[in-house]
C-alpha positions in Angstrom: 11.3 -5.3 9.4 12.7 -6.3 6.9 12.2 -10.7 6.3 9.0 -12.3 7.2 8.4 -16.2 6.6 5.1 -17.2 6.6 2.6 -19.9 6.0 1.5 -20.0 2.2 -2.3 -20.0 1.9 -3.5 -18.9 5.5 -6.3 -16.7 6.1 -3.1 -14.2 8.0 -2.1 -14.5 4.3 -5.0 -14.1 2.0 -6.0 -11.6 4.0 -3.0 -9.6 3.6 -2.7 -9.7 0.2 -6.8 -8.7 -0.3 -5.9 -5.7 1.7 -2.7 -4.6 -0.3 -4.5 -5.8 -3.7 -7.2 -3.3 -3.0 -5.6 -0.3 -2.1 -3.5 -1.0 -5.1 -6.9 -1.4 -6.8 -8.5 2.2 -5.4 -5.2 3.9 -6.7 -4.4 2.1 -10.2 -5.2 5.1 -12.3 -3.0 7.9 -10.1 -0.5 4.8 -10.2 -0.3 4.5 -14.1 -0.6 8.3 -14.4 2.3 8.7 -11.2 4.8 5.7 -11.9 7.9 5.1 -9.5 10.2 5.1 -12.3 10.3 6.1 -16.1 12.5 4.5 -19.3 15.7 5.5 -17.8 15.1 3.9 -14.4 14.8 7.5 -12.6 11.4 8.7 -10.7 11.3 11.4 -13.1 13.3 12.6 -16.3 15.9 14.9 -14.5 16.8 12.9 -11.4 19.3 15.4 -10.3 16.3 18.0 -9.9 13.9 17.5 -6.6 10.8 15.5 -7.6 7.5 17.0 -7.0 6.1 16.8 -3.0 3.9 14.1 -2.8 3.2 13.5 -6.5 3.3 9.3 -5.7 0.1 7.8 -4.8 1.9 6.0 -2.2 3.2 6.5 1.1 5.9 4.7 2.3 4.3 2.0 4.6 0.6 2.3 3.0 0.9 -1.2 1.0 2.6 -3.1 4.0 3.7 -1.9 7.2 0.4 -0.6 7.9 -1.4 -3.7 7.0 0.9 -5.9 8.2 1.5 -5.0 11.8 -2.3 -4.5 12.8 -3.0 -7.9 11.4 0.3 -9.5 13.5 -2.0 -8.3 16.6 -5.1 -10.0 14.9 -3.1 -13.4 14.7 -0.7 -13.1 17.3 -1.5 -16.2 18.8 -1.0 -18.0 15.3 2.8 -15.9 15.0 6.2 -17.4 16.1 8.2 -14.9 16.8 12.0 -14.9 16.1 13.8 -18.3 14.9 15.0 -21.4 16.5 18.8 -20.3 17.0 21.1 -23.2 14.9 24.4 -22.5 16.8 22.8 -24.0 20.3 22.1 -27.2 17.9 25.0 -27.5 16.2 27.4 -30.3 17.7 31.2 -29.6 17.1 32.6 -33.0 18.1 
C-alpha cells in the first residue's frame, strides 16, 4: 500500500495518529539511543559492514501497516475503496 487519501480530522484519522504517536512515545529513548541514520546519512558508520540484528526499535510495519489495516476493518463502512476511474469520463469529441 503504498498511497492513501483520507479525510483530515476524522476520528479514522485522529485515531491513527494517537496510536502511531504513542508507540513512538513508549520507544523515544531506544529511538534516540538507535537512530535510522547517522551524520553521513548511513544506518551506521560503516555501511558496507552488516548492521547489528535487530538493533532498531522498530519493525517494519509497527508504526503503520499494523495500525492501519485493523482500523480499515473498524471503519470499513466509512472507506471508499479504489478511485472513480477519469478515462470512462473523459469525452474525446
Amino acid at each position: 500500500m503504498g498511497w492513501v487519501i483520507c479525510k483530515p480530522n476524522t476520528i479514522f484519522t485522529r485515531t491513527l495518529l494517537h496510536k502511531i504517536e504513542d508507540i513512538l512515545d513508549q520507544k523515544y529513548s531506544e529511538l534516540v539511543a538507535h537512530p535510522g541514520y547517522n551524520s553521513a546519512g548511513y544506518y551506521h558508520e560503516n555501511p558496507f559492514q552488516m548492521a547489528e540484528e535487530n538493533i532498531y526499535p522498530l519493525r517494519w510495519l509497527e508504526i503503520l501497516g499494523e495500525i492501519y489495516h485493523p482500523l480499515m476493518l473498524e471503519f470499513m463502512d466509512h472507506i471508499k475503496y479504489g478511485l472513480p476511474d477519469a478515462i470512462k469520463k473523459k469525452k474525446y469529441s
